[in-house]
C-alpha positions in Angstrom: 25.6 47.3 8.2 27.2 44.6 6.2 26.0 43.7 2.9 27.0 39.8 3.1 25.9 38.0 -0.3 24.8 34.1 -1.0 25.8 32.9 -4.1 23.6 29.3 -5.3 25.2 27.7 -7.6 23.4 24.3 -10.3 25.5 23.1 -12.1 26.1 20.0 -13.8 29.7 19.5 -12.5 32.6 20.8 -10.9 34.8 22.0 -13.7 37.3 24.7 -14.9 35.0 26.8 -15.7 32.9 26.3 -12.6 36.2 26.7 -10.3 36.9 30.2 -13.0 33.4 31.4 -11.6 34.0 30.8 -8.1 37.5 32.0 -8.1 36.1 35.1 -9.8 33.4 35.6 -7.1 35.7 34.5 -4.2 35.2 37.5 -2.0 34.9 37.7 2.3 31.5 39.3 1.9 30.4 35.8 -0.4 29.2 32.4 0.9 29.1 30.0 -2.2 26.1 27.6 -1.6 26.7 24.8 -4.4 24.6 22.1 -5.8 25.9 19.6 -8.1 24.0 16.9 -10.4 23.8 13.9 -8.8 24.6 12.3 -12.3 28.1 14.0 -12.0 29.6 11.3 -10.0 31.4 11.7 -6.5 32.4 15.6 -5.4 35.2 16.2 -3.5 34.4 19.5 -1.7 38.6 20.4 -1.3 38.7 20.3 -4.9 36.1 23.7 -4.7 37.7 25.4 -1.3 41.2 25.2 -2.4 40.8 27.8 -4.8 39.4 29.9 -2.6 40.5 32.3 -0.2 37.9 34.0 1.2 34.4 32.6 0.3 32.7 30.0 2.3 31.6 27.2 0.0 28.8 24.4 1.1 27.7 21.6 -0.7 24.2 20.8 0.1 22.9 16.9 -0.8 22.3 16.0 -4.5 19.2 15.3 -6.7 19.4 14.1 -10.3 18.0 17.0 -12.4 16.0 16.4 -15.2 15.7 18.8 -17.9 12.3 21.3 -17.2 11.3 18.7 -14.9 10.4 19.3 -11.2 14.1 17.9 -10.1 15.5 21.6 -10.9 13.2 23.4 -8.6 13.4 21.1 -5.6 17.1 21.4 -6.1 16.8 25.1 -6.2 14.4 25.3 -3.1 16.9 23.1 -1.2 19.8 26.0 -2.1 17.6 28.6 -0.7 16.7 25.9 2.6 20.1 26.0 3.4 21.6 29.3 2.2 18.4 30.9 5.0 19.2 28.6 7.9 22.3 29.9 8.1 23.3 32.1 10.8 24.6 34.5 9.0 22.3 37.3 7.4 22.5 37.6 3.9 20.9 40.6 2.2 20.7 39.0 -1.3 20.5 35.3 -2.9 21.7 35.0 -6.5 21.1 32.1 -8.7 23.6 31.2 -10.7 25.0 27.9 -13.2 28.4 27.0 -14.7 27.5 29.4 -17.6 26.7 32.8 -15.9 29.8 35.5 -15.5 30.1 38.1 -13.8 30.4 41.6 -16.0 31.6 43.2 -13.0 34.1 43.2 -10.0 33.2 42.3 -6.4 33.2 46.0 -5.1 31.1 47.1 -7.6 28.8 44.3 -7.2 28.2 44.5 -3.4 28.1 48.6 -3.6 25.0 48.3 -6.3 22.9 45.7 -4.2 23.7 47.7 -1.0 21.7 50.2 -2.7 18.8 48.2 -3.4 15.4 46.8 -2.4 14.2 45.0 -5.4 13.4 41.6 -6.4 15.4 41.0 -9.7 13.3 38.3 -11.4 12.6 38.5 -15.0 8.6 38.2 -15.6 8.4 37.3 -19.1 4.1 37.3 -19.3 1.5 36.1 -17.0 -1.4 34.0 -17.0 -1.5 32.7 -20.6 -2.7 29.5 -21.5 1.0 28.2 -22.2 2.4 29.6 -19.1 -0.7 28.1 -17.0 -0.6 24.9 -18.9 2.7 23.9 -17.3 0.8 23.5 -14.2 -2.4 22.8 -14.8 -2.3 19.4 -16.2 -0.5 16.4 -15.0 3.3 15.6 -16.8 4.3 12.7 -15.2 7.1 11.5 -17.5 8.9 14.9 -17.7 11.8 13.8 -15.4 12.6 11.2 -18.0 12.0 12.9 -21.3 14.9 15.4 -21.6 15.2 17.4 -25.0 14.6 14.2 -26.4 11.2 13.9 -28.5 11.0 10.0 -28.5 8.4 7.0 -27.8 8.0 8.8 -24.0 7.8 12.5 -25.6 5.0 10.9 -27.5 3.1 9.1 -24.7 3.0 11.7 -22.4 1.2 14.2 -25.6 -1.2 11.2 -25.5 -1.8 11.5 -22.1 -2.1 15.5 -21.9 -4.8 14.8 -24.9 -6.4 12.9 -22.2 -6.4 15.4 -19.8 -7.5 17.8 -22.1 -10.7 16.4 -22.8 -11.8 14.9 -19.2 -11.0 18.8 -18.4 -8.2 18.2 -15.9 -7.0 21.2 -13.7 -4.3 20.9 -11.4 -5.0 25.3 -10.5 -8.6 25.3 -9.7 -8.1 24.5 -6.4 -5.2 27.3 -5.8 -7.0 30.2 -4.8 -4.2 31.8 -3.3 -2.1 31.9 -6.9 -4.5 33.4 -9.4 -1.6 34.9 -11.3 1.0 32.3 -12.9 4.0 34.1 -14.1 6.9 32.9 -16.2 10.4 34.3 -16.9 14.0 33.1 -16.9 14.8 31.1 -13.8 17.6 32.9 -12.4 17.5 35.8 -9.9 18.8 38.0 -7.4 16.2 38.1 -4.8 16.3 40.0 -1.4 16.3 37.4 2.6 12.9 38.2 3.2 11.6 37.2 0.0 14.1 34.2 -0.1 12.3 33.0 3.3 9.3 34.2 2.0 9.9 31.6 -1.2 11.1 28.2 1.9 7.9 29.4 4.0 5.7 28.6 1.0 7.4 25.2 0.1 4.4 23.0 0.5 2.5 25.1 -1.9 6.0 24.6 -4.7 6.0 21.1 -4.0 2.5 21.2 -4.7 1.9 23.0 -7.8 5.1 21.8 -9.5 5.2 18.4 -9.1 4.8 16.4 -12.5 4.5 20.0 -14.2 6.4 21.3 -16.7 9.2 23.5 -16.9 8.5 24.7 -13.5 11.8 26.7 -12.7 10.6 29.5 -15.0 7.5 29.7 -13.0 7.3 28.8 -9.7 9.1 32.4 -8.3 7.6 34.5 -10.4 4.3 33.0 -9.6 4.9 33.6 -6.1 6.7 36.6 -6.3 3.7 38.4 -8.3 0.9 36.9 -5.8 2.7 38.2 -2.5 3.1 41.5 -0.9 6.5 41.4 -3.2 4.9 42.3 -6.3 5.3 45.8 -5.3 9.2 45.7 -5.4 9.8 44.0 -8.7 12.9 45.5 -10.8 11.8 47.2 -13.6 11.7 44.8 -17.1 15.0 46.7 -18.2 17.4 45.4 -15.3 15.2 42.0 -15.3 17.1 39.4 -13.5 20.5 41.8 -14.3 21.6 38.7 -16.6 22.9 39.4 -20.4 21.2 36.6 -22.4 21.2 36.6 -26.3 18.2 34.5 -27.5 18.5 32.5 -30.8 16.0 30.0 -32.5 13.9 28.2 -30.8 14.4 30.0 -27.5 17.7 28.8 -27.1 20.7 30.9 -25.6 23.7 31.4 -27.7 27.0 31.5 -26.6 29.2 34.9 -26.2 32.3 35.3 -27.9 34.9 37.9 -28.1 33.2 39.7 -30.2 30.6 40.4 -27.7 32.8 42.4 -25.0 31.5 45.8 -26.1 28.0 45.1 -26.0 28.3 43.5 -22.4 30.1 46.2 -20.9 27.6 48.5 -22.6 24.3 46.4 -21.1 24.2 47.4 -17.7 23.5 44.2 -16.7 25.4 42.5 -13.6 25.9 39.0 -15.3 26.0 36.9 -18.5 25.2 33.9 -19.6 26.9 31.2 -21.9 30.3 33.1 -21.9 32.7 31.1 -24.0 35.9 29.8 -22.6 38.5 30.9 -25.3 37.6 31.3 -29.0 40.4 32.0 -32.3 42.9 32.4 -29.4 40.9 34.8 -27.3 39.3 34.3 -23.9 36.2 36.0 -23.2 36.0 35.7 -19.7 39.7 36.9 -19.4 38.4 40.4 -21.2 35.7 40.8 -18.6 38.0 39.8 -15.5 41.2 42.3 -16.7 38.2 45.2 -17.2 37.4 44.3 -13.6 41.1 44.9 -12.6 40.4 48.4 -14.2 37.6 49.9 -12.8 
């Protein structure tokens, strides 16, 4: 049976080290399925295929994403629409940006997922009030706000104060989610669960418009009310991505100096590789260990 893999790509733009990340990835068992930021300006898809060989790459249309808005999930859901139409079979989807890395080569990639079953999502905690807040009350300026905490930021904690005391709730109506879940929002997920996620869009659409921060909720939330909960990965291999958390749950950047401890994770992945740093390229230390194994 062959293992074929579909890689979904959000990112921002096309750039080197986007092109680095699908060159790295470029494989005839790997379909690139690619969204790009509307905000990015025209995409030329030969730009992206002639640095491939082997990998079919598809751009599918463009949404402007705001930051923890619903804009990222409706981009992500229209990845998965199109990566699961297609006619060929895919056994895993992987979610990945401009940022992530892969720690290890094509062959060993395809030869660890051939072996597996599992949904690798990362479920961070369940059904606390911040977690369930993000959908149960109404955030209707979130596409707009960004990081930034401005005159908007402040209107819309006005209008959630509102809410809060006329008892809004968005959930009580959702029987069929009693668990809301949140982890990190990118994953390698198996085809049936991946249709399982574009069967249910209604229900996304529903939940997660004018919510908050949706991406790190919406799949876990279904994953962990479905017949799927039963095959989550284990909280070690998570979502199989290396992510080193600083202040204010932010991810920090890998450097050089990091190499050891990536090889050493066991994860599949990392995220916020730098380019090049005091004359040494990170991403060039992971690809020749590739060449070596």
């Amino acid at each position: 049976m062959t293992h074929k893999h579909a890689f979904l790509f959000l990112v921002r733009k096309i750039d080197s080290a986007t092109l680095e990340v699908l060159k790295t990835l470029d494989d005839p068992q790997h379909d690139f399925y690619i969204h790009v930021d509307a905000k990015s300006g025209p995409i030329d898809l030969t730009t992206i295929t002639r640095n491939l060989q082997y990998s079919r790459a598809v751009l599918i249309p463009r949404v402007s994403v705001g930051w923890a808005a619903y804009s990222m999930v409706s981009a992500e859901m229209e990845l998965l629409r199109y990566a699961t139409s297609a006619k060929t079979q895919y056994s895993y989807y992987h979610l990945l940006s401009e940022s992530d890395f892969p720690l290890v080569s094509n062959q060993h990639l395809q030869a660890f997922f051939a072996k597996q079953d599992l949904e690798f999502v990362e479920i961070e905690r369940n059904n606390d009030a911040n977690t369930r807040n993000r959908l149960k009350y109404y955030y209707p300026l979130q596409e707009w706000l960004g990081k930034r905490h401005g005159f908007l930021w402040i209107l819309q904690r006005g209008l959630l104060m509102v809410e809060h005391l006329i008892r809004i709730n968005r959930l009580k109506h959702e029987q069929e989610i009693p668990i809301i879940a949140k982890g990190s929002q990118w994953f390698s997920i198996t085809d049936k669960f991946a249709k399982y996620v574009v069967s249910n869009s209604a229900l996304v659409t529903r939940i997660c418009r004018a919510s908050r921060a949706p991406d790190e909720v919406f799949l876990q939330t279904l994953l962990l009310n479905s017949g799927f909960s039963e095959k989550v990965a284990k909280k070690a291999n998570g979502n199989l991505r290396y992510i080193r958390w600083g202040q204010g749950n932010s991810q920090q950047t890998l450097g050089p100096d990091d190499f050891r401890i990536l090889k050493q994770s066991g994860k599949l992945f990392a995220r916020k590789i730098n380019k090049q740093s005091d004359g040494l390229d990170l991403r060039q230390m992971v690809i020749d260990s590739m060449n070596k194994e």
